[in-house]
Kinemage of the C-alpha trace (Angstrom):
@kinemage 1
@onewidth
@group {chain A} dominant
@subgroup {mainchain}
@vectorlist {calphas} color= white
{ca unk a 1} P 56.373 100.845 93.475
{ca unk a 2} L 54.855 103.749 95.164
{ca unk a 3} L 55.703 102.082 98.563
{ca unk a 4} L 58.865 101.513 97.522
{ca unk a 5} L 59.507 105.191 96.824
{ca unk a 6} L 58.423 106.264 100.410
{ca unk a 7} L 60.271 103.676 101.996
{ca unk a 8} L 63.386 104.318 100.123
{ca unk a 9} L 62.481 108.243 101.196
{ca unk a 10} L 62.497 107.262 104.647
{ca unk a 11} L 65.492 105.229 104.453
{ca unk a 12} L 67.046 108.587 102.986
{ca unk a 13} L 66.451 110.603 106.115
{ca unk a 14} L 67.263 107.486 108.623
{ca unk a 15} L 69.843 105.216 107.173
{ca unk a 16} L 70.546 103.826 110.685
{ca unk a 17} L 66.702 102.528 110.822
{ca unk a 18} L 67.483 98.895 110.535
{ca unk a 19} L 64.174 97.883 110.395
{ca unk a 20} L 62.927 100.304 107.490
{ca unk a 21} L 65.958 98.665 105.379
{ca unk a 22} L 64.241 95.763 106.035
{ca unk a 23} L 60.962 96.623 105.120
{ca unk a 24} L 61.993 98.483 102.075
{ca unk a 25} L 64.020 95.346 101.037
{ca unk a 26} L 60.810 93.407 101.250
{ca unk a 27} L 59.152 95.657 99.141
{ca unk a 28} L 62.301 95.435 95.930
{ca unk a 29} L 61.834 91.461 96.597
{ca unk a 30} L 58.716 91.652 95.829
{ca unk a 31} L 58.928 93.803 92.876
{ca unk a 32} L 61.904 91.453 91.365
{ca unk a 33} L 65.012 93.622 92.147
{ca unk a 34} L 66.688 91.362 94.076
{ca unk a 35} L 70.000 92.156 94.377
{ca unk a 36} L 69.053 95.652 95.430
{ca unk a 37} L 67.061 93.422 97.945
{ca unk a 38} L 69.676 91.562 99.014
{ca unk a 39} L 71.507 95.333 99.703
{ca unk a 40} L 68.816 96.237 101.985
{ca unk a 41} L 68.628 92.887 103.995
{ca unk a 42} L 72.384 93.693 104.551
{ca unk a 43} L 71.912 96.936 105.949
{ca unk a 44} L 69.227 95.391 108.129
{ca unk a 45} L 71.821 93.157 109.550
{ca unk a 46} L 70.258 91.506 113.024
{ca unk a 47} L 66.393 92.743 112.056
{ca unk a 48} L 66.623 90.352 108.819
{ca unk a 49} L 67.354 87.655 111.220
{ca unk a 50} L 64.955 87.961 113.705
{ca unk a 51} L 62.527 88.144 111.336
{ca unk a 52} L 63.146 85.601 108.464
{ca unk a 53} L 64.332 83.113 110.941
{ca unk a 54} L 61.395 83.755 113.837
{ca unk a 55} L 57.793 83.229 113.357
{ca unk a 56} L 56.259 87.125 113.883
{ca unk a 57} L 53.450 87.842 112.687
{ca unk a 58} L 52.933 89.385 109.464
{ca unk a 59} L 50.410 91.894 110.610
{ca unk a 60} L 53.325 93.262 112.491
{ca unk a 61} L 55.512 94.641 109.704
{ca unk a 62} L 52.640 95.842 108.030
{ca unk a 63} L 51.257 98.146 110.677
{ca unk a 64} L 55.386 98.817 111.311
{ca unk a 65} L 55.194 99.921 107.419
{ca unk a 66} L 52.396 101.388 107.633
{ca unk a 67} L 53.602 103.646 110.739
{ca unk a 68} L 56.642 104.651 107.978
{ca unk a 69} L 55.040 105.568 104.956
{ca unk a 70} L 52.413 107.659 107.196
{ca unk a 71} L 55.640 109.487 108.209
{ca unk a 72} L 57.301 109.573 104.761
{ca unk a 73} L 53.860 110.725 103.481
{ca unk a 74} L 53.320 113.710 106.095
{ca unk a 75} L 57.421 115.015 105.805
{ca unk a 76} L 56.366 114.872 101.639
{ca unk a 77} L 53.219 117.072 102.011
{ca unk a 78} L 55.055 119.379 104.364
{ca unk a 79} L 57.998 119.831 101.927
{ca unk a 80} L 55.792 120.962 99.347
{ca unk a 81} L 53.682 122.903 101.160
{ca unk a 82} L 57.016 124.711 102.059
{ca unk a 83} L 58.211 125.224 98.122
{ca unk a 84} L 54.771 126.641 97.362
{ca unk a 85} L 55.142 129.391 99.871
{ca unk a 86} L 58.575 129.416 99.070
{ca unk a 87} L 57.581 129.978 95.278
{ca unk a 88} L 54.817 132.585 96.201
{ca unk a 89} L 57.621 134.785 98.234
{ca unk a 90} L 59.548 134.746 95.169
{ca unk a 91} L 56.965 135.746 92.924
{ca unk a 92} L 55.950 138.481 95.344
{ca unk a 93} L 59.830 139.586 95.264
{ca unk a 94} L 59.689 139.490 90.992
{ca unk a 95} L 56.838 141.515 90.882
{ca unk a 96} L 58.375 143.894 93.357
{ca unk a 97} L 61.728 144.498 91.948
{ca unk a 98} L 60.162 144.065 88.175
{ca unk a 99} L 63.901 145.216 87.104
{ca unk a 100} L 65.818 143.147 88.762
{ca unk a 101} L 67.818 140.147 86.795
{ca unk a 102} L 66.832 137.188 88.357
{ca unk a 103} L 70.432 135.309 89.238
{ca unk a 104} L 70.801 131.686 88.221
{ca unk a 105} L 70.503 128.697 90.801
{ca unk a 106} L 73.301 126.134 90.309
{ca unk a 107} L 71.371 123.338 92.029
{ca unk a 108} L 73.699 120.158 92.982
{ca unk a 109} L 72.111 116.675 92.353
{ca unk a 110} L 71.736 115.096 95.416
{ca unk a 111} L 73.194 111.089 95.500
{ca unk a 112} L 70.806 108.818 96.493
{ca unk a 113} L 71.300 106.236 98.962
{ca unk a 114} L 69.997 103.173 96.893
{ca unk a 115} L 71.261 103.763 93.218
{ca unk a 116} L 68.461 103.282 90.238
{ca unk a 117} L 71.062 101.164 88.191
{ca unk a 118} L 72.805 98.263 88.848
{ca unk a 119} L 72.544 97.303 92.548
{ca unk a 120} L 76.375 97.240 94.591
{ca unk a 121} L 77.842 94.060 94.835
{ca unk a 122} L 76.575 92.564 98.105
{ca unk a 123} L 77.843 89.719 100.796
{ca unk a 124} L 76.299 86.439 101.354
{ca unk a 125} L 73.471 87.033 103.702
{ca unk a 126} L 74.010 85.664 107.232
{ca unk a 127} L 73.643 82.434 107.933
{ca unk a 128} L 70.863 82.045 110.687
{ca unk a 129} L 72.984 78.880 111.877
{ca unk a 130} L 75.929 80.556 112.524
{ca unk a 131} L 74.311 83.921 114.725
{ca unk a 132} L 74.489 83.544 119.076
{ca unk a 133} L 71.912 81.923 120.913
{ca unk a 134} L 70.198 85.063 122.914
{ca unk a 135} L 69.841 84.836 126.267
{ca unk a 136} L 66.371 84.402 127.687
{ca unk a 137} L 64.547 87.645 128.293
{ca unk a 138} L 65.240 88.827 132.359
{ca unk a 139} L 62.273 89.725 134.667
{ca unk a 140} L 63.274 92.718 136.016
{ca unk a 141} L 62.265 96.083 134.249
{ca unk a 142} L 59.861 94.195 132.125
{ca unk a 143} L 57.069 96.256 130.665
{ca unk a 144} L 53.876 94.289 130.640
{ca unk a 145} L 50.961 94.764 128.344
{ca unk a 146} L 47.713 92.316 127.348
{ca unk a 147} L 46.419 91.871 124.235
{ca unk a 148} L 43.689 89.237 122.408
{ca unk a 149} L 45.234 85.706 122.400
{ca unk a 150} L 46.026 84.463 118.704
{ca unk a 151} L 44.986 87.978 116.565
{ca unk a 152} L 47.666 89.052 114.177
{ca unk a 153} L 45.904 92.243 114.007
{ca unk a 154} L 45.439 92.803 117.552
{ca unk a 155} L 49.576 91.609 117.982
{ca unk a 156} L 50.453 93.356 114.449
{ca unk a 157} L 49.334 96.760 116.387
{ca unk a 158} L 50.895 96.263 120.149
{ca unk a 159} L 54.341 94.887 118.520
{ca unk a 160} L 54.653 97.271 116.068
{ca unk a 161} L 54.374 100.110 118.748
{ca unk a 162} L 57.007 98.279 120.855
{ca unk a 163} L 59.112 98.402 117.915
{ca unk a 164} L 58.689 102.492 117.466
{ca unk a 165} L 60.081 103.029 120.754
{ca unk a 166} L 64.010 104.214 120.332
{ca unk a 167} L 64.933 102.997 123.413
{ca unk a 168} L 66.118 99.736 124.705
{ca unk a 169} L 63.055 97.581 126.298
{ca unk a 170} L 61.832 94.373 127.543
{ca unk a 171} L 58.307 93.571 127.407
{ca unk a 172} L 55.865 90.982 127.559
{ca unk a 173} L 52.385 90.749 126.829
{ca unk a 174} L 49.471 88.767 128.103
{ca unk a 175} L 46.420 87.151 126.216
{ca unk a 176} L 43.133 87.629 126.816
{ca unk a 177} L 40.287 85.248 125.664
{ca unk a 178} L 37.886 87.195 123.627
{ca unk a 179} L 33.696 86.335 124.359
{ca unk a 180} L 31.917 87.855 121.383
{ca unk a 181} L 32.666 91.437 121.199
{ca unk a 182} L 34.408 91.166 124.752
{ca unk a 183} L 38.045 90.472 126.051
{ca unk a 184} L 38.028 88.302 129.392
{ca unk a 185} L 40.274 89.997 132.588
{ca unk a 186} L 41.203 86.349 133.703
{ca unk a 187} L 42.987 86.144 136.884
{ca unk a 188} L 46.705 85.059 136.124
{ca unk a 189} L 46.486 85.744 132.444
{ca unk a 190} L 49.160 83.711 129.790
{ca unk a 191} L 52.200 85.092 128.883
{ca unk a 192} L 51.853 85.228 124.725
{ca unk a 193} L 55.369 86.261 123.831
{ca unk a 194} L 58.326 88.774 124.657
{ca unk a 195} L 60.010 90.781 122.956
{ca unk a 196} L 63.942 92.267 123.396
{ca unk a 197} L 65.557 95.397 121.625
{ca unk a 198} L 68.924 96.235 123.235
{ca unk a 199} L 71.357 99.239 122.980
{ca unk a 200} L 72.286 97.903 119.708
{ca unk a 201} L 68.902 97.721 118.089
{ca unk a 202} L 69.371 94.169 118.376
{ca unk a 203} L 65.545 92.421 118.569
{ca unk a 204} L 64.674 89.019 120.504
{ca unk a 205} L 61.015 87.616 120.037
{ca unk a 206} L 60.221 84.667 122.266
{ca unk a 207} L 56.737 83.102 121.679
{ca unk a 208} L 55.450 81.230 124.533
{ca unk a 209} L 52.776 79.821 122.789
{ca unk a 210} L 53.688 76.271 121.790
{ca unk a 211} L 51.013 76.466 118.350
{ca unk a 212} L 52.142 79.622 117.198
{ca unk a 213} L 56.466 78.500 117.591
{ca unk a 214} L 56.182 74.899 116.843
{ca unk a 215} L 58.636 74.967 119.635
{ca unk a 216} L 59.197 73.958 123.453
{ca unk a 217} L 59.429 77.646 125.341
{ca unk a 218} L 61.061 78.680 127.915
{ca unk a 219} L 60.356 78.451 131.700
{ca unk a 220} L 58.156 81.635 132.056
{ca unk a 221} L 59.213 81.444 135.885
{ca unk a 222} L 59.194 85.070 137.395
{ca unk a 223} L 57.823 86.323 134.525
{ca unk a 224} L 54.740 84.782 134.986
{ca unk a 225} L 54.349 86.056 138.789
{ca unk a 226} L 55.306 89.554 137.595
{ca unk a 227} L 52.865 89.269 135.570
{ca unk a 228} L 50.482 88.130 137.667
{ca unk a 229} L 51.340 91.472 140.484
{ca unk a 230} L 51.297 93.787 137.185
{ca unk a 231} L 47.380 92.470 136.867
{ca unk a 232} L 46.142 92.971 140.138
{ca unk a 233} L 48.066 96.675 139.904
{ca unk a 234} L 45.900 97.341 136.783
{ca unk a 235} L 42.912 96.549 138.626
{ca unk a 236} L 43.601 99.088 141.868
{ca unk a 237} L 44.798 102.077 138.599
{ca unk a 238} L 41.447 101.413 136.921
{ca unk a 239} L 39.812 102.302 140.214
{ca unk a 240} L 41.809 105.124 141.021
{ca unk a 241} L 41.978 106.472 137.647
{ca unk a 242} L 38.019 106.108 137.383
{ca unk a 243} L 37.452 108.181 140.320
{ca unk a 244} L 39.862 110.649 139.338
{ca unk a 245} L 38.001 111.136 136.200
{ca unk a 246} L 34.789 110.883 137.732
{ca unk a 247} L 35.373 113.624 140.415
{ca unk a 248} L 36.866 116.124 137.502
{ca unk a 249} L 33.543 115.768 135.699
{ca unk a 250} L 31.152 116.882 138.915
{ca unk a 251} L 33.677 119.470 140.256
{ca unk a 252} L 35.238 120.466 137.437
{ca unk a 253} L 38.810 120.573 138.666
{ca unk a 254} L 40.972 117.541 139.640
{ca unk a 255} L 41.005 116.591 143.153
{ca unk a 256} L 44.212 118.198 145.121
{ca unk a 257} L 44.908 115.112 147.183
{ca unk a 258} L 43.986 111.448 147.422
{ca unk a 259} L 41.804 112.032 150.857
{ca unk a 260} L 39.287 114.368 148.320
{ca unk a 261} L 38.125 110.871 147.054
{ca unk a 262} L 37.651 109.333 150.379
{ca unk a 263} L 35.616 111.382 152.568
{ca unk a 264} L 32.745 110.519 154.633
{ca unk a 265} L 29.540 109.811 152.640
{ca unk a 266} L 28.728 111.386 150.496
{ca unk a 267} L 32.080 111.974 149.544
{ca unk a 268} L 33.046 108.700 149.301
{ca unk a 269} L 34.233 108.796 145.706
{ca unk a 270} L 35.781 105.449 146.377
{ca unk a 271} L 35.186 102.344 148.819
{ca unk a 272} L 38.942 102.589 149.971
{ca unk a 273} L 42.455 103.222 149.357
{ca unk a 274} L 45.384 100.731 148.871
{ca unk a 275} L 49.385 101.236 148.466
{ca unk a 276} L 49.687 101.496 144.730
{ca unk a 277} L 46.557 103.843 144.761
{ca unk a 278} L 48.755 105.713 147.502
{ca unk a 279} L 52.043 105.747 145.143
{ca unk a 280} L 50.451 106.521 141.824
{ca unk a 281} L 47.819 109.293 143.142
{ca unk a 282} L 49.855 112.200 142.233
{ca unk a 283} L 51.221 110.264 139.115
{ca unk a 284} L 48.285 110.047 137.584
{ca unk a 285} L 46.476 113.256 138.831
{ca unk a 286} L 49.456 114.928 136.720
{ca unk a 287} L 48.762 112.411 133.531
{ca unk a 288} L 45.224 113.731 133.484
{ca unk a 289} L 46.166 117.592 134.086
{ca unk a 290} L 48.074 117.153 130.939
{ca unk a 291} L 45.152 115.221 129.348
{ca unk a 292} L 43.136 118.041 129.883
{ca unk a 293} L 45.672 120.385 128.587
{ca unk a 294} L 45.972 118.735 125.309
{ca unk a 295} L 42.294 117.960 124.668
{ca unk a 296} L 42.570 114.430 124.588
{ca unk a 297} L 40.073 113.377 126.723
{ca unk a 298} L 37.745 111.216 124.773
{ca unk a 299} L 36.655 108.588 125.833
{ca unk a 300} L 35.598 105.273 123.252
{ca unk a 301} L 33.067 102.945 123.381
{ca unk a 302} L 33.371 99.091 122.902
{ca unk a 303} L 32.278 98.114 119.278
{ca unk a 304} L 29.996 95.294 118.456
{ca unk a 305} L 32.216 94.828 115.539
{ca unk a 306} L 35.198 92.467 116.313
{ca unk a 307} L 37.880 93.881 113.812
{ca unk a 308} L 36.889 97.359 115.233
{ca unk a 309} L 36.694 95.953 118.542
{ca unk a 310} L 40.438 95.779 118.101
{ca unk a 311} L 40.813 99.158 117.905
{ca unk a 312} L 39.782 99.677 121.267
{ca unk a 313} L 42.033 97.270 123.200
{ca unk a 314} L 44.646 99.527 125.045
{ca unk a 315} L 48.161 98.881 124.511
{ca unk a 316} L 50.153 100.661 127.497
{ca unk a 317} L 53.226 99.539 128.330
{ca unk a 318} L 54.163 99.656 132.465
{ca unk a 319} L 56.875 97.419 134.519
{ca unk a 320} L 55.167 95.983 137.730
{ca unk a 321} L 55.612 97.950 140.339
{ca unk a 322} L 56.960 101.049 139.126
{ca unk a 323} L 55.168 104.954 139.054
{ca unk a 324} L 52.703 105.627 136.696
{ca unk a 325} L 54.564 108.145 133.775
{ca unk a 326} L 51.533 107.814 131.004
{ca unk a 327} L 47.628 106.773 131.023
{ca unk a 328} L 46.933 103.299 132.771
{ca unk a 329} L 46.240 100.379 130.653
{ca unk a 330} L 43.025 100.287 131.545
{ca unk a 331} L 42.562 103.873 129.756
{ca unk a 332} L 39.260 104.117 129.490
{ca unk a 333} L 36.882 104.612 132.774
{ca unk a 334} L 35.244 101.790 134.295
{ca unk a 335} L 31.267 100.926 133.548
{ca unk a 336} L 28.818 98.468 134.842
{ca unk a 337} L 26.796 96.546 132.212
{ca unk a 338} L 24.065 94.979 133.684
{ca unk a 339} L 22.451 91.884 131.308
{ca unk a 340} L 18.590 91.346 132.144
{ca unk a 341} L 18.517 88.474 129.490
{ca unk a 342} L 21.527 86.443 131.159
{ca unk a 343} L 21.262 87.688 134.819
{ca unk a 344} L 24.768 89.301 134.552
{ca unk a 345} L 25.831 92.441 135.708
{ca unk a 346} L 30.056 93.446 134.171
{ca unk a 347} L 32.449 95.845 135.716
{ca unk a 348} L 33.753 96.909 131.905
{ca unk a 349} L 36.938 99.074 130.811
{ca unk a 350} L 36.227 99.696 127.017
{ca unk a 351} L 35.507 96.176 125.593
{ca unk a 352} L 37.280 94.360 128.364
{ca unk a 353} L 35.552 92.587 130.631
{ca unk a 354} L 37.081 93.430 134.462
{ca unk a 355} L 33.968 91.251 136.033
{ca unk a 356} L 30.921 89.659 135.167
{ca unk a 357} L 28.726 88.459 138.216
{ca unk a 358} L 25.359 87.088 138.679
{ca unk a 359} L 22.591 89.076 139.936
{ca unk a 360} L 19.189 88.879 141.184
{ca unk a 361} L 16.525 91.090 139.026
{ca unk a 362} L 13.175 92.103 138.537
{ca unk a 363} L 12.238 90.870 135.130
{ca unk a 364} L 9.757 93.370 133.647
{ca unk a 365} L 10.220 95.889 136.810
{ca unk a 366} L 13.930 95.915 136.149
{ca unk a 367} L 14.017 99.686 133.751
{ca unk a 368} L 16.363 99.527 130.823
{ca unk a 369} L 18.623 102.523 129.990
{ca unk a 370} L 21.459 104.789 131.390
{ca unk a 371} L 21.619 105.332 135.318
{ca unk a 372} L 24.830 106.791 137.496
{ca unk a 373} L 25.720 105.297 140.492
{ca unk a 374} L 25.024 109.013 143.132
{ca unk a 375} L 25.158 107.565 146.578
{ca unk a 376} L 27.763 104.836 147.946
{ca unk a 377} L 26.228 103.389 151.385
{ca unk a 378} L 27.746 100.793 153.976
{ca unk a 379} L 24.776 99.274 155.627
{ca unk a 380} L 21.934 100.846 154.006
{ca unk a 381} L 19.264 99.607 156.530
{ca unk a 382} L 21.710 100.339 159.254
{ca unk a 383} L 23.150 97.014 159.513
{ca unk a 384} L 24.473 94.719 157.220
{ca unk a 385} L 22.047 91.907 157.349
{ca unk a 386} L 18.754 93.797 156.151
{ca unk a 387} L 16.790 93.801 152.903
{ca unk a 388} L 19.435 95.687 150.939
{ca unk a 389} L 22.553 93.626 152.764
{ca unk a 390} L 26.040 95.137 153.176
{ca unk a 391} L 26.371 97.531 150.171
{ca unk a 392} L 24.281 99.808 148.396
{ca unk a 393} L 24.674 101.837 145.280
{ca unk a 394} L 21.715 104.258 144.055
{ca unk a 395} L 21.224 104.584 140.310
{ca unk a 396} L 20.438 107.893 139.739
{ca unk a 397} L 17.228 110.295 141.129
{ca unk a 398} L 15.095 106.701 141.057
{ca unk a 399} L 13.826 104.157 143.570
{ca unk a 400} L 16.528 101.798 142.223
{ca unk a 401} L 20.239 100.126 143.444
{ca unk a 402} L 22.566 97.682 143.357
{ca unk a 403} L 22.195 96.241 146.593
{ca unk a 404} L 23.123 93.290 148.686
{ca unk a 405} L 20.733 90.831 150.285
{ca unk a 406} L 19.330 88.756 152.863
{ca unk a 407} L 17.539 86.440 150.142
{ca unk a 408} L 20.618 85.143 148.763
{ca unk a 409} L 19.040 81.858 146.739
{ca unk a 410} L 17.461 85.129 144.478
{ca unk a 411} L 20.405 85.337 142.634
{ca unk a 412} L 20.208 84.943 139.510
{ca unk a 413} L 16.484 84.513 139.424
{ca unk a 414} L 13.492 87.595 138.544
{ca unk a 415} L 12.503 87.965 142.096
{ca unk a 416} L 13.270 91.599 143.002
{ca unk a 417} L 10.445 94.370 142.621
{ca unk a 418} L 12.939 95.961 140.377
{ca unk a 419} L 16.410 96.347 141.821
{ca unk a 420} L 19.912 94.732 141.123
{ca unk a 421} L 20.614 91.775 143.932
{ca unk a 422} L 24.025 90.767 144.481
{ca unk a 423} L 25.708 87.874 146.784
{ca unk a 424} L 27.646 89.506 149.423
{ca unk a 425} L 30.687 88.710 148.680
{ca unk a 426} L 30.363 90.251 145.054
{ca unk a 427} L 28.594 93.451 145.722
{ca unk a 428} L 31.264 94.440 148.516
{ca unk a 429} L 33.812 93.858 145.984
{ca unk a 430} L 31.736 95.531 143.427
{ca unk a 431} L 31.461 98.440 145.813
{ca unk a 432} L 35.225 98.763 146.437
{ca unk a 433} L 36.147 97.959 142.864
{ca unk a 434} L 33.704 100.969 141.263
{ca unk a 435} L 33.853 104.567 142.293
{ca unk a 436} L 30.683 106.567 142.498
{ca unk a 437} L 29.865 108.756 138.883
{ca unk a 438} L 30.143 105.549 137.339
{ca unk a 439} L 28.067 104.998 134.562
{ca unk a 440} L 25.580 102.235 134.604
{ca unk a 441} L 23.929 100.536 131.561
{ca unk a 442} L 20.608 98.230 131.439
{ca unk a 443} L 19.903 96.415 128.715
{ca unk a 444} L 19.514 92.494 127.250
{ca unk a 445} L 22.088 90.211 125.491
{ca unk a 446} L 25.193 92.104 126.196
{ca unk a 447} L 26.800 89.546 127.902
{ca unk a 448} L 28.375 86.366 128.054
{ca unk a 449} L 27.009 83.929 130.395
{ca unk a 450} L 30.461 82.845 132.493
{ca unk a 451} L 31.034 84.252 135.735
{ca unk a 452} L 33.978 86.348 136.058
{ca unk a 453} L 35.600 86.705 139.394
{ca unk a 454} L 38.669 85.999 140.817
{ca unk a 455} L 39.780 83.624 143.619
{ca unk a 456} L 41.200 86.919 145.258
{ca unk a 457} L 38.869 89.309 145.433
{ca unk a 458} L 39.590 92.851 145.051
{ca unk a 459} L 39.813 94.986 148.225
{ca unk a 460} L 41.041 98.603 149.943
{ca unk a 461} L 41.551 99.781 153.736
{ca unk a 462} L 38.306 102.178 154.082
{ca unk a 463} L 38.864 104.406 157.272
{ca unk a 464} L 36.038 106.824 156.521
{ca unk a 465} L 32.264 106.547 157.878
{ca unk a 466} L 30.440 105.593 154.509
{ca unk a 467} L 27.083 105.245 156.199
{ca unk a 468} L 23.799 107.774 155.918
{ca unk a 469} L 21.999 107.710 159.049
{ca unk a 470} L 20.498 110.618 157.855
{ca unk a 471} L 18.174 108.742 155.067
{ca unk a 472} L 16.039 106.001 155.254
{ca unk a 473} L 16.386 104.213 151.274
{ca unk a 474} L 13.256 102.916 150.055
{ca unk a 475} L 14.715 101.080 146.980
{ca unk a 476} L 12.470 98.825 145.355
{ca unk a 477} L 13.585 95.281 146.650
């Protein structure tokens, strides 16, 4: 009943909230009073449709609930926080003016939008039959997002903050494959569903997964290649917005322009620059200038739990394509994980899983613990085919890197005298994918076995000299 009472509160200060008439009908179901149900599914109108008629998850209305009675909750403390000090002023007045009279307040009973008594006679609720087929969601101006595949919870949360928006949208999301206490960052990623609220508040939800709708979808046709464009932008953003972050923490400031991050060694912040790192530089150096206004710059680690890992899969919304107006949806900076137990080293945005390669280590002589990548070098031995191949990245003040080499077959093997070896291929993508500052964790068992990469490797147009000629490396092959 208590719920009941904050939704019907809520309802009180928003009677044109379609969906909290909804909810708040649920809740007088439940509790027997159904014709004062039956009032509230009316006032719901479309929202009772969609979702008596659609399969949506039930995780979704409650965290959409939930999101309500947290508001109802907070306007009810702040209310009577304001008729205590209210209460104390007029004390302090009383004992003031001890002889004045104290007038009387005619207070006028306020009507309530759901009556207490009998419930208002109501019409038959509409017939699901009889309501217009929607048309199928459009491509263009779609807002894409990824979330786990099949997790009410992890759906519950990214629908139900679709649903807050007051604006008209179209979105889609994409599902990831989870791997223990990771989400996988497949190349060309499933559509799991849309979702459609016009000017009207009108909602269409479209599941594309056959299991979940008992149904035949749709075509997913452009959608699908939008999609597709919207990952590989995520993947350039992460970049960017990792070496944005990762210069403000050595300089302290921001960098002015998108050349501070690619000067010559050893300011070579990152391997290269592309077109969307070109249009969303000053997008996103302004997101993080008001990050650091605000204070809300922490950053949160993956959980080993898998209902808190949840908590930590980001839920931005962005249309393919278009400038950058919040955080990225890869939110969180980007880490290497390196796996001595599996031979695996992941490129990892919170607990999302970017890349996962295989590597060539040095059993024993490989350290364990928490290293930075400090230098970025082309061509470490001065050309590209020596002991430490194409690419180099130093781990700290030690005699270690991830390097390249010319001993490919030791890949994936304890070979090295203590260093990370990668294939060519992977540790020039590696190189262009992470900016230096990058944080770099050793350890055992962290990681799933599969490979990660795509067929399309990631790449950016490097103009500047990213050699040292000025230092011979004596990394520990």
């Amino acid at each position: 009943m208590k719920n009941s009472q904050h939704l019907k509160a809520y309802v009180q200060m928003h009677p044109d909230n379609k969906m909290a008439w909804y909810l708040l009908g649920k809740e007088y179901y439940k509790n027997g009073q159904h014709g004062k149900a039956n009032y509230c599914f009316n006032q719901a109108g479309e929202v009772y449709e969609a979702f008596e008629h659609s399969k949506v998850p039930a995780e979704m209305l409650r965290e959409y609930e939930d999101g309500l009675l947290q508001a109802s909750r907070q306007r009810e403390r702040g209310q009577q926080r304001l008729r205590y000090i209210s209460l104390a002023l007029m004390l302090l007045i009383l004992l003031m003016v001890p002889s004045a009279v104290a007038p009387g307040i005619g207070v006028t009973e306020e009507q309530e939008v759901l009556q207490d008594t009998a419930a208002p006679e109501v019409k038959d609720l509409p017939d699901p039959k009889d309501s217009v087929q929607e048309p199928v969601i459009e491509a263009k101006k779609v807002m894409y997002t990824a979330q786990e595949n099949a997790t009410e919870a992890s759906q519950g949360k990214l629908m139900a903050k679709m649903l807050m928006r007051k604006e008209p949208f179209e979105a889609a999301a994409l599902g990831m494959e989870r791997e223990g206490k990771w989400l996988l960052w497949k190349e060309k990623l499933p559509l799991n569903f849309t979702l459609q609220k016009n000017g009207k508040g009108r909602l269409v939800y479209q599941s594309y997964d056959p299991k979940e709708c008992a149904c035949e979808p749709p075509e997913q046709g452009q959608l699908a290649k939008d999609g597709a464009e919207w990952q590989g932008d995520q993947d350039e953003l992460a970049t960017l917005w990792s070496a944005i972050r990762a210069y403000q923490d050595a300089k302290g400031k921001l960098p002015d322009t998108l050349a501070d991050l690619t000067g010559s060694f050893p300011e070579n912040w990152i391997g290269g620059t592309t077109t969307v790192m070109k249009r969303e530089f000053s997008p996103l150096k302004a997101v993080a200038k008001n990050k650091m206004a605000s204070g809300t710059e922490d950053i949160a680690e993956p959980s080993s739990s898998s209902n808190d890992g949840v908590r930590t899969i980001p839920t931005a919304l962005s249309v393919s394509g278009s400038v950058a107006s919040d955080v990225p949806f890869f939110d969180q900076p980007l880490r290497v994980v390196v796996d001595k137990q599996n031979h695996r080293l992941a490129v990892v945005s919170g607990s999302i899983i970017l890349r996962n390669y295989a590597v060539g280590l040095g059993g024993d002589k490989t350290p364990e613990g928490n290293f930075v990548i400090t230098d970025k070098v082309v061509n470490p031995n001065g050309r590209d085919d020596g002991d430490f191949g194409s690419r180099g990245l130093q781990l700290s003040d030690s005699n270690y890197a991830i390097h390249g080499t010319n001993e490919p077959d030791s890949v994936g093997k304890d070979e090295s005298l203590g260093c990370i070896r990668m294939g060519r291929e992977d540790v020039e993508e590696l190189f262009a994918l992470i900016p230096k500052g990058t944080t770099v964790v050793i350890s055992k068992g962290v990681l799933p076995e599969k490979q990660l990469v795509p067929a399309k490797r990631f790449s950016s147009t490097a103009k500047h000299d990213q050699t040292n000629p000025h230092k011979v490396y004596h990394w520990l092959n």
